[in-house]
VEXPAMAR-247457 format. One line per field, with one value per atom (N, C-alpha, C): x, y, z negated; residue number from 1. Coordinates in Angstrom, 3 decimals. Each point is the difference from the previous one (the first is absolute). Example, Ala and Ser with C-alpha at 12.3 -4.5 7.8 and 13.67 -1.06 7.14 Angstrom:
% residues 2
xx = 13.190, -0.890, 0.900, -0.350, 0.820, -0.770
yy = -5.690, 1.190, 1.200, 1.050, 1.190, 1.090
zz = -7.800, 0.000, 0.000, 0.720, -0.060, -0.730
i = 1, 1, 1, 2, 2, 2
This chain:
% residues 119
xx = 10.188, 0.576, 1.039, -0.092, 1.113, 1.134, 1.354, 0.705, 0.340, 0.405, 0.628, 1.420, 0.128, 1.117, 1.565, -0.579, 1.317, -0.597, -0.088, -0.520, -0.750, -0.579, -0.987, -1.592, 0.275, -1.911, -1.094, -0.938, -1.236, -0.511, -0.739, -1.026, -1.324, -1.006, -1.243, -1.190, 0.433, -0.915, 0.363, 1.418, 0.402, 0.141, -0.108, -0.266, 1.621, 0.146, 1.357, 0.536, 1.215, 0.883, -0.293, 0.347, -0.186, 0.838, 1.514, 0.736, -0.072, -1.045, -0.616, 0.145, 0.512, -0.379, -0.809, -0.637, -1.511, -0.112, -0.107, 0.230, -0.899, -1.093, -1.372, 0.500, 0.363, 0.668, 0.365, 0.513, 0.584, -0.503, -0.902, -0.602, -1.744, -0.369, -1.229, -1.164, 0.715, -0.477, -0.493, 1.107, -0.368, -1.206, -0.468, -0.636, -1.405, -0.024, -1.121, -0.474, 0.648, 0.194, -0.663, 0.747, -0.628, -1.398, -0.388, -1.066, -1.513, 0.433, -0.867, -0.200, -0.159, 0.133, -0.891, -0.366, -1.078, -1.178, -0.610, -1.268, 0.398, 1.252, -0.194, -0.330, 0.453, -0.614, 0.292, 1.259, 0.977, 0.901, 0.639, 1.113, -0.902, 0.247, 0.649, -1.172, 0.195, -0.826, -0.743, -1.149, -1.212, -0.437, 0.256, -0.183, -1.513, -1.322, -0.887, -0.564, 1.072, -0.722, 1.188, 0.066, 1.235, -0.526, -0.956, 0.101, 0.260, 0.143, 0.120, 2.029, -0.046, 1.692, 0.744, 1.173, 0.725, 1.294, 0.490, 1.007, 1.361, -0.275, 1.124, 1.505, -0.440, 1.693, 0.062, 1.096, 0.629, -1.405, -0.073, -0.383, -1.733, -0.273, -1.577, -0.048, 0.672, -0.345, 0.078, 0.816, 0.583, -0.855, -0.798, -0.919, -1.395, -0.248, -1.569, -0.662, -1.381, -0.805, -0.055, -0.160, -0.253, 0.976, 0.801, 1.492, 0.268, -0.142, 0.626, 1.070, 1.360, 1.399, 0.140, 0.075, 0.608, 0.872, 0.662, 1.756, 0.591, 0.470, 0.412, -1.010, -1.193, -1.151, -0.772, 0.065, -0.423, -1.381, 0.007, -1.352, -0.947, -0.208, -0.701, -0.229, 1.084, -0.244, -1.053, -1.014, -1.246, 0.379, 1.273, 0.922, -0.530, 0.997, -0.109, -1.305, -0.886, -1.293, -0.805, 0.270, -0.728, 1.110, 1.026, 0.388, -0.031, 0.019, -0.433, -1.243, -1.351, -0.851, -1.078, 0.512, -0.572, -0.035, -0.590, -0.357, -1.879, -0.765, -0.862, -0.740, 0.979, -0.785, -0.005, 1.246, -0.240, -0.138, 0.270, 0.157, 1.451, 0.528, 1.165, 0.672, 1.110, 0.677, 1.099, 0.422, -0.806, -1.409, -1.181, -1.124, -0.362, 0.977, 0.001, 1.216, -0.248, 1.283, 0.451, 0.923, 0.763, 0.532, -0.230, 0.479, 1.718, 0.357, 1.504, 1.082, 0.840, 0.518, 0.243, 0.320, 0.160, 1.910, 0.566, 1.585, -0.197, -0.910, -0.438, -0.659, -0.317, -1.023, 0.768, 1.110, 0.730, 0.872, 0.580, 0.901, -0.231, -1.529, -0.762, 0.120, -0.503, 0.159, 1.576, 0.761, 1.630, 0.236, -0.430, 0.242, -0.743, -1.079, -0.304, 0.293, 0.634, 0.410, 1.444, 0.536, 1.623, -0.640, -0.939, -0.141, -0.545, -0.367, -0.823, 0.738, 1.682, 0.689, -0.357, 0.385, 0.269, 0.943, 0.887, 1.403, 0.094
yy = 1.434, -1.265, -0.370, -1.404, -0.337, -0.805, 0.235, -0.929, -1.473, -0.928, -1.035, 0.634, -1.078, 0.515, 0.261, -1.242, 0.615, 0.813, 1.323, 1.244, 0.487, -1.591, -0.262, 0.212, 0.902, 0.877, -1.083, 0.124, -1.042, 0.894, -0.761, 0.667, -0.459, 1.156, -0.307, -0.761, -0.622, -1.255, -1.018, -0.217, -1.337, -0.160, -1.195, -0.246, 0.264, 0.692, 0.550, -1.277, 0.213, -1.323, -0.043, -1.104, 0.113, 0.923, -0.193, 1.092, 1.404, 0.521, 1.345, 0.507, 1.257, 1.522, 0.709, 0.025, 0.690, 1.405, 1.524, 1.037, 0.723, 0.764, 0.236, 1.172, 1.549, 0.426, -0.316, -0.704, -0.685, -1.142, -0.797, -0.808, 0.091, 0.198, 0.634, 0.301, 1.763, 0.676, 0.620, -0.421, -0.054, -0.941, -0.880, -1.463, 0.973, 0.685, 0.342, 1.383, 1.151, 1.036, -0.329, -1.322, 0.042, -0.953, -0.310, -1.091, 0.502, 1.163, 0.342, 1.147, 0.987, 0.826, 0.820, -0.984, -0.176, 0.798, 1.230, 0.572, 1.142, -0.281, 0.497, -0.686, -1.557, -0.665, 0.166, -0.289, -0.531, 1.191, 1.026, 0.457, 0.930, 1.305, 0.699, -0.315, 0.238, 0.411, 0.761, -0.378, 1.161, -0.013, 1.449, 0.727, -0.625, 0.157, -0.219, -0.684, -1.494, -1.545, -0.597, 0.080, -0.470, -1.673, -0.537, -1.605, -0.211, 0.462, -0.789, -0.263, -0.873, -1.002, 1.191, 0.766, 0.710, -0.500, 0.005, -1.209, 1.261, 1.205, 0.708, 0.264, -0.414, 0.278, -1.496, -0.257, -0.970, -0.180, 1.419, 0.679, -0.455, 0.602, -0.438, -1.173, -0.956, -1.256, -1.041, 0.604, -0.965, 0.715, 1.245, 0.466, -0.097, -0.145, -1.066, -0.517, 0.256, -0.390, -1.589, -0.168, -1.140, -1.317, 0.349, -1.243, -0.407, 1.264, -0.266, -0.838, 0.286, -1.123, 0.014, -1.329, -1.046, -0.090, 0.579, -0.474, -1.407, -0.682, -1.175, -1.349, 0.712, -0.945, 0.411, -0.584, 0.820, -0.863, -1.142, -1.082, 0.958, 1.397, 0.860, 0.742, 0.878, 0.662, 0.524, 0.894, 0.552, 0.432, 0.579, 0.297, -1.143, -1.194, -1.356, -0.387, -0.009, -0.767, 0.863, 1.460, 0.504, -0.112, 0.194, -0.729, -1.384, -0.856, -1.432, -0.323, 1.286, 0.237, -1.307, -0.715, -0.477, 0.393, 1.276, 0.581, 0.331, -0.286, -0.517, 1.737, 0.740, 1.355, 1.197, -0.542, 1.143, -0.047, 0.278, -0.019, -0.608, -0.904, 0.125, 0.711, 0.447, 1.065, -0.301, 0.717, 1.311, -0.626, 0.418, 0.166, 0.655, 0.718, 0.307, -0.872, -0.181, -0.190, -1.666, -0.142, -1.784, 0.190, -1.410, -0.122, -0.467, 0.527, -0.203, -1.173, 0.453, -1.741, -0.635, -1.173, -0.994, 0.379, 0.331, 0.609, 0.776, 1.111, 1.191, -0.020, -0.984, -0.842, -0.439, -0.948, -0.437, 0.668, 0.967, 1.470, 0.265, 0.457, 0.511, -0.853, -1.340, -0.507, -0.342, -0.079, 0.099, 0.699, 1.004, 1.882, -0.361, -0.608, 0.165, -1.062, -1.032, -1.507, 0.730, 0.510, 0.630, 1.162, 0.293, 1.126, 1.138, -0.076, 1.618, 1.462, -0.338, 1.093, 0.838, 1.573, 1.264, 0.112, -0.687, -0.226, 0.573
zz = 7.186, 0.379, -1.049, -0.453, -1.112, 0.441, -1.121, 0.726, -0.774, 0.404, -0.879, -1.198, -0.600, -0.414, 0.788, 1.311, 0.880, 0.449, -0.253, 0.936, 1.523, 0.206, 1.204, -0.047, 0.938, -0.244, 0.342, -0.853, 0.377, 0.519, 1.338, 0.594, -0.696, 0.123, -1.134, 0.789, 1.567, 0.623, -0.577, -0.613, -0.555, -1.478, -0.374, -0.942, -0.930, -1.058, -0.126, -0.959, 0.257, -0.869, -1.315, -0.375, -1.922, -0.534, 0.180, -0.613, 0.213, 0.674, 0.000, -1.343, -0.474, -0.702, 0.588, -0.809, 1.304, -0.979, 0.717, -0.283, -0.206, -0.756, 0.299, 1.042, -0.241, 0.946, 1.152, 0.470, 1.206, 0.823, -0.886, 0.801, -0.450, -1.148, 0.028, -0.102, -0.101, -0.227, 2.035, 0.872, 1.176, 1.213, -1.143, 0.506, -0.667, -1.402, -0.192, 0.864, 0.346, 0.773, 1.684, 0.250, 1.151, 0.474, -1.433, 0.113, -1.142, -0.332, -1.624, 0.337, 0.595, 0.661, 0.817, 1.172, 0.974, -0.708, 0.583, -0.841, -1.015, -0.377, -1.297, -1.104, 0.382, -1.218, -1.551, 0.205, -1.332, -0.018, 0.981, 0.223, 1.152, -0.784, -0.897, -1.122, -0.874, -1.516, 0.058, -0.719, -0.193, -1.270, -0.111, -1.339, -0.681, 1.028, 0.278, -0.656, 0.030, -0.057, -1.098, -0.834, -0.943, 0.005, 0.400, -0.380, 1.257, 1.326, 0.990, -0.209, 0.928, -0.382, 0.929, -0.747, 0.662, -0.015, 1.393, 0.067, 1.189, -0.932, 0.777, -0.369, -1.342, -1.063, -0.816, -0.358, -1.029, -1.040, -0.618, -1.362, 0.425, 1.035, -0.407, 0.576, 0.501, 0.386, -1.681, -0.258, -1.388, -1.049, 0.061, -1.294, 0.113, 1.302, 0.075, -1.017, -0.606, -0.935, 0.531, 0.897, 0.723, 0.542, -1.128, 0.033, 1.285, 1.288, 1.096, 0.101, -0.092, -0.394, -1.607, -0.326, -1.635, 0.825, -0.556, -0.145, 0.257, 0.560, -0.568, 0.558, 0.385, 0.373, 1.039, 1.334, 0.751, -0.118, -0.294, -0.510, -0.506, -1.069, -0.799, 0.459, 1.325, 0.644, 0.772, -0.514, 0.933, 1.428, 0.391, 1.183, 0.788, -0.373, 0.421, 0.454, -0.527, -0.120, 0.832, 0.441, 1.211, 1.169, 0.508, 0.979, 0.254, -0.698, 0.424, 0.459, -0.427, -0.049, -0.911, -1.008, -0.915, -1.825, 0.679, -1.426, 0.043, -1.390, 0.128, -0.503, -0.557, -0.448, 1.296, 0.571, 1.233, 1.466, 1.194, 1.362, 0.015, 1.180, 0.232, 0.708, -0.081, 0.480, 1.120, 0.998, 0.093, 0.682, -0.494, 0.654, 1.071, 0.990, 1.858, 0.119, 1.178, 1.068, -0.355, -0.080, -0.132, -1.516, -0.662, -0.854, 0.259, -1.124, -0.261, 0.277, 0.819, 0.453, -1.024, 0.374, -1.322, -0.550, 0.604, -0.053, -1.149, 0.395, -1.246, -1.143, -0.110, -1.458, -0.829, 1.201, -1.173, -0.515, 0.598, -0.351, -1.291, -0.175, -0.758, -1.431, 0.348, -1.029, -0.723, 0.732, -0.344, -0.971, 0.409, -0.452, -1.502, -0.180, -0.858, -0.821, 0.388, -1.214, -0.108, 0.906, -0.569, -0.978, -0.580, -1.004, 0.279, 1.535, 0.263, 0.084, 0.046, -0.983, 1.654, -0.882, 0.973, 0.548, 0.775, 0.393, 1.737
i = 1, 1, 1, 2, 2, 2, 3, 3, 3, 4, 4, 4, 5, 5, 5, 6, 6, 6, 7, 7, 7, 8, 8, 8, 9, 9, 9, 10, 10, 10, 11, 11, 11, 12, 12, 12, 13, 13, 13, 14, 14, 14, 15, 15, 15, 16, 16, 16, 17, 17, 17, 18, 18, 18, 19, 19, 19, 20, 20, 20, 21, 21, 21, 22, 22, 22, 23, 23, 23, 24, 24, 24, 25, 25, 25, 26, 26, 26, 27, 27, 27, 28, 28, 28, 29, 29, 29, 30, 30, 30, 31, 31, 31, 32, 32, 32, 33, 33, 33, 34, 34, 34, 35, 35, 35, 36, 36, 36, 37, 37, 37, 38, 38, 38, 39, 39, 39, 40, 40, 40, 41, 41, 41, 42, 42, 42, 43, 43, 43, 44, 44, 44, 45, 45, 45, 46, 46, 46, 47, 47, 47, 48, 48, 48, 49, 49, 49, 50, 50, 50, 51, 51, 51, 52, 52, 52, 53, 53, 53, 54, 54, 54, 55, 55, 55, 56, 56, 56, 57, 57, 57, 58, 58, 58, 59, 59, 59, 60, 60, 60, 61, 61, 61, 62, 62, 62, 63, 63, 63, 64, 64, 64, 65, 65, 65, 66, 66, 66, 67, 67, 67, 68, 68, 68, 69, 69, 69, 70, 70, 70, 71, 71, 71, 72, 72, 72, 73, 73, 73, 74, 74, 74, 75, 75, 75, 76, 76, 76, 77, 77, 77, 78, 78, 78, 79, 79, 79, 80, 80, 80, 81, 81, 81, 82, 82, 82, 83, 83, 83, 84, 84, 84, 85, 85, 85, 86, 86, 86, 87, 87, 87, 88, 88, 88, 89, 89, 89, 90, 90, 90, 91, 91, 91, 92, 92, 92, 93, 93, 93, 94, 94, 94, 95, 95, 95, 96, 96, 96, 97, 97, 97, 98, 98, 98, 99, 99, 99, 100, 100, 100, 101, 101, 101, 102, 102, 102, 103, 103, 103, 104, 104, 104, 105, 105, 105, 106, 106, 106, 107, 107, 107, 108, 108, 108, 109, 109, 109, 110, 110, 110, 111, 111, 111, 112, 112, 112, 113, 113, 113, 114, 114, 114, 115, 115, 115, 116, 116, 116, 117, 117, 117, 118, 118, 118, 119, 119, 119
């Protein structure tokens, strides 16, 4: 959950303020944990399958062959483009259960026009 800069927690049903710092740590890396997960999809990692999208650490989310998060652009973002589920090379994600509220998308994309950093 993130806060504004006055130190007020967004809840991740609502759509979070503009002046959000959005934390990958703190806001998330918890949105992917409890949504990427399911199966064994994404989280934990498998040694196994090195092209499938492992989305359990900072490090392999951001070292993806597959330009999971561009920095700076969540528009490029392969991340992006399977939770919105308009990406034309793969399934949209997550593929069980409900897709991602709209609160958590835009999180996502925040996270990634503020720079993607490991913070």
């Amino acid at each position: 959950m993130g806060c504004s800069d006055r130190g007020e927690p967004v809840k991740p049903e609502e759509p979070p303020p503009p002046d959000t710092l959005v934390s990958f740590q703190r806001d998330i890396q918890p949105i992917l944990r409890a949504s990427c997960s399911g199966g064994s999809c994404h989280i934990p990692c498998s040694r196994n399958n090195p092209r499938r999208f492992c989305l359990e650490t900072y490090d392999t989310l951001m070292n993806h062959t597959d330009r999971l998060v561009v920095p700076d652009s969540s528009e490029e973002s392969e991340l992006v483009k399977r939770i919105e589920f308009r990406n034309e090379s793969g399934p949209g994600m997550p593929n069980v259960g409900s897709p991602l509220p709209h609160a958590s998308i835009l999180l996502i994309r925040r996270w990634i026009d503020q720079g993607a950093n490991d913070n």
